[in-house]
N, C-alpha and C positions, 0 to 999 in steps of 0.2 A: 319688335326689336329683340333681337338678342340676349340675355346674361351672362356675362364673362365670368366663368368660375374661376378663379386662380389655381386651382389644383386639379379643375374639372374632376373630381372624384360625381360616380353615380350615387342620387337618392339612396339613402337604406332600401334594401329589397326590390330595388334593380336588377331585373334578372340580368345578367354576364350573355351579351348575345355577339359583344364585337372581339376580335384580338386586340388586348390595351396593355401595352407595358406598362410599368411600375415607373415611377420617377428618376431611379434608380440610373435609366441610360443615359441621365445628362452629363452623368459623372466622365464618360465617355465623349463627349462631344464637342467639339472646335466652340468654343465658348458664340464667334463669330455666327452659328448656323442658328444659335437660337434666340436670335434678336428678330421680335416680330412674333415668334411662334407661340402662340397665345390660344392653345386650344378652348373651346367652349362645348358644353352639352347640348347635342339634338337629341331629340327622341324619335324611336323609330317603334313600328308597332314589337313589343315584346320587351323594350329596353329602349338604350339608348346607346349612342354614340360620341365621339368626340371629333369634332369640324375646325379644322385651321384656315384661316384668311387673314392672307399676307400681301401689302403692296396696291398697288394701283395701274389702272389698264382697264389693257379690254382683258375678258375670261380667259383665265385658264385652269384646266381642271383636272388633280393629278390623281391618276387611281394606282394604288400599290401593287406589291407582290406579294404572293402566298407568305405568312396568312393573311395579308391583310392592314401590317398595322402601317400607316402614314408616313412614321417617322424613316421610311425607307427613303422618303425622299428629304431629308431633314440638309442634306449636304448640296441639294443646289436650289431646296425651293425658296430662301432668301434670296439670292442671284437672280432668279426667273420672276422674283415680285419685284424687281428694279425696272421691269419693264410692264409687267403683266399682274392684275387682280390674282393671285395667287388661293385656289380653293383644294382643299384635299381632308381628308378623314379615312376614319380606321370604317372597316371594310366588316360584311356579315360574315363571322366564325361558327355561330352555334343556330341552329333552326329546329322551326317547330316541323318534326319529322323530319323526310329524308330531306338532304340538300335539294335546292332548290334554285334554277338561276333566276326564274323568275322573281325570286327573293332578293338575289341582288339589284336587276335590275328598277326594284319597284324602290328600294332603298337608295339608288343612286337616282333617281327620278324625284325622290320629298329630297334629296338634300339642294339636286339643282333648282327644283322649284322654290328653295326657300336662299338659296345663299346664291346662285346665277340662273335665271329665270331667262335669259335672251341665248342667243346666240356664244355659241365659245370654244375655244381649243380643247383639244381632248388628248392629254396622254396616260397610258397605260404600261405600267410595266410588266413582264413577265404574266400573271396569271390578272392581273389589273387591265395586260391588251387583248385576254379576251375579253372581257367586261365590257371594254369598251370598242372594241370591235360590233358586240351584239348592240349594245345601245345605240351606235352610228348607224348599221343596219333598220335599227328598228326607228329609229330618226334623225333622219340622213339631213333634215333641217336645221337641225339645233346644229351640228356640228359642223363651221366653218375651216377646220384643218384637225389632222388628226396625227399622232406620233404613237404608232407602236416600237416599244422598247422591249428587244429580248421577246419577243411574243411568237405567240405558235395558232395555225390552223386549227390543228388537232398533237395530243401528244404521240411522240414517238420513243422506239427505241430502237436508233440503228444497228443492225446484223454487227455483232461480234464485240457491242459495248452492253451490255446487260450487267457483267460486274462492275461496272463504274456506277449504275445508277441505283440494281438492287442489291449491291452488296458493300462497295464502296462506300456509298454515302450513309446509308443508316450506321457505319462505325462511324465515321465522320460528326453526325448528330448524333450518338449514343455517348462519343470521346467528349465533345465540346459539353454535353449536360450534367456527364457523373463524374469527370477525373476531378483533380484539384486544380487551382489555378497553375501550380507551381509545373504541373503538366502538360496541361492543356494550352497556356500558353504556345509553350515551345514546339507544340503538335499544330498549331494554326501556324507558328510561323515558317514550318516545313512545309507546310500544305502552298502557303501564299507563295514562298519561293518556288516551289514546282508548280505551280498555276494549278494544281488540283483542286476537285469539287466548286464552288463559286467563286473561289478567291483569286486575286493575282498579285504581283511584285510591287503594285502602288496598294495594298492593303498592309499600313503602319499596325505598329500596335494598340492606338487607342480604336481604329476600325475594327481590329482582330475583336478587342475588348468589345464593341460594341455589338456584334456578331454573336460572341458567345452569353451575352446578357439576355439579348435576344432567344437564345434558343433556351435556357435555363428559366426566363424568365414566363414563357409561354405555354400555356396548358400543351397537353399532346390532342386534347380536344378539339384548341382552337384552331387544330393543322387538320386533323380527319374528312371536316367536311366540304374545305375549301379543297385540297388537294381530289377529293371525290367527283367536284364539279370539274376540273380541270381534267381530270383524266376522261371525263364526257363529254368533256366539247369539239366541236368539230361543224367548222364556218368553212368549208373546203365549196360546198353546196351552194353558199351565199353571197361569199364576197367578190366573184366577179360582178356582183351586181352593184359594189360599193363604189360612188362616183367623188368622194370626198377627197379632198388632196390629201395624200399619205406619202407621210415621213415613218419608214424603217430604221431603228437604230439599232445593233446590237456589239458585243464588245469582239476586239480584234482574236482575242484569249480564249472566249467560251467553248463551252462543251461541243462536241459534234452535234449534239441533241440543237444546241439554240440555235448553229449557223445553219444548219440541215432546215431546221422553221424559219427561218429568216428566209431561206430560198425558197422555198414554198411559198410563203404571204408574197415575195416580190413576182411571183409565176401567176398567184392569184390575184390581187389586188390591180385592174388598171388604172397603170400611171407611178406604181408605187416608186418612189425615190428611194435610194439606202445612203446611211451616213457609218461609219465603222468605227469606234473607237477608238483608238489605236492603243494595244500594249494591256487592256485590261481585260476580265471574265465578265462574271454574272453581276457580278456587285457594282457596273459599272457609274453607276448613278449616286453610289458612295463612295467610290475609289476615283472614278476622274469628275465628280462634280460640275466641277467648273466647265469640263470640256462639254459636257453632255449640256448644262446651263448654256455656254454659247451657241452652240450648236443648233439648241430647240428657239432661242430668241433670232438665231439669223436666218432660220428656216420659216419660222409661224410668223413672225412681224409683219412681213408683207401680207401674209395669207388673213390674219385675223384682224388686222388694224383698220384696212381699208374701208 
């Protein structure tokens, strides 16, 4: 059985092996999203981790976005444990040597062995759908329906956007980590109004706020070698052979870069369903919550209940 740490801090001399905010971002948060959210400490070889389970059902099991940390889904995984065993945790940041996927997946393999051992739904967001894209491949058993969100075969970069991605965004993450608030605010809330880099026009300011915590709060470590695995992957090879029912979600706003992979997973994946967000980007699973929470319960319910 378990130990519930209430601040889940690691042991003294815990090596730092996952991306983990500071406490810090609840100050940000719909007070409503963290009722339930009660992380606890796993240990994974090298360190440890922090594992949330919320709610009651059959599994379901959310993997995040670069870098990694859980609370990306903090805005609908209450809503998705009204239906569903709600399981998610912060994701491997730092590795012994070079990045390794094998490292994730051997990581997400002891967490479902220890917290969902049967059968269960699988979603992934962004750099979390390929995670779980590989895991569904490499056990097409365990996973009774599967939701890539924002997710990519391989990454790209379409002809004639390269300064949106290598030049645009790193000011975008340079502005949100060194200005001052009193700046940076008002430069996220220009961004959100022009739907630039992740954001869109349902990102309030306690989301902007929650965003920029995020990025200040985060080693530039904990980004290098999740972003390294990402930029290696490439299931183009594999996934017609994935016979799992697949739910595509990505947001109506996002980059060329995510609808461009959207269309791709639905050329590759047979059978794949698409569901569209309406009106938001990347951050869709923080900015329409809800919509994305109905959405995965009216899509997986028949698939995983039965």
């Amino acid at each position: 059985m378990h130990v519930h740490a209430p601040n889940a801090t690691p042991a003294p001399g815990t090596r730092p092996i996952v991306a983990q905010l500071g406490d810090g971002w609840k100050r940000h948060a719909d007070p409503a999203w963290l009722e339930g959210w009660d992380p606890v400490l796993f240990p994974l070889p090298g360190g440890a981790t922090q594992v949330v389970v919320m709610g009651h059902g059959p599994t379901l099991v959310l993997l995040p976005p670069l870098p990694g940390v859980k609370e990306s889904w903090i805005a609908c995984a209450g809503l998705l444990a009204r239906r569903f065993r709600v399981v998610t945790f912060n994701m491997r940041a730092r590795f012994q040597g070079p990045p390794r996927w094998e490292a994730l997946l051997d990581d997400l393999e002891r967490v479902l062995d220890r917290y969902a051992p049967g059968s269960i739904g699988l979603v992934g967001h962004s750099l979390g759908g390929a995670l779980a894209q590989r895991w569904t491949l490499a056990h097409p058993e365990r996973v009774r329906a599967l939701v890539l969100s924002s997710a990519f075969a391989r990454v790209t970069t379409p002809r004639g956007h390269w300064r949106s991605r290598f030049v645009a965004q790193p000011l975008v993450l340079a502005g949100q980590r060194l200005l001052p608030r009193g700046l940076a605010l008002p430069l996220a809330r220009r961004l959100a109004a022009t739907e630039s880099w992740v954001y869109d026009r349902r990102c309030d300011d306690r989301l902007l706020e929650f965003v920029r915590f995020c990025i200040r709060d985060l080693a530039i470590a904990d980004v290098t070698g999740p972003l390294r695995l990402a930029l290696e992957h490439d299931t183009r090879a594999t996934l017609p052979g994935l016979r799992c029912p697949t739910l595509l979600v990505v947001g109506e706003r996002e980059s060329l870069f995510a609808r461009r992979a959207t269309e791709e997973l639905s050329r590759l994946i047979p059978g794949a369903e698409l569901a569209v967000s309406p009106g938001v980007g990347h951050l869709h699973p923080l900015s329409a919550g809800g919509w994305f929470a109905d959405t995965a319960i009216a899509w997986l319910g028949p698939r995983i209940t039965s």
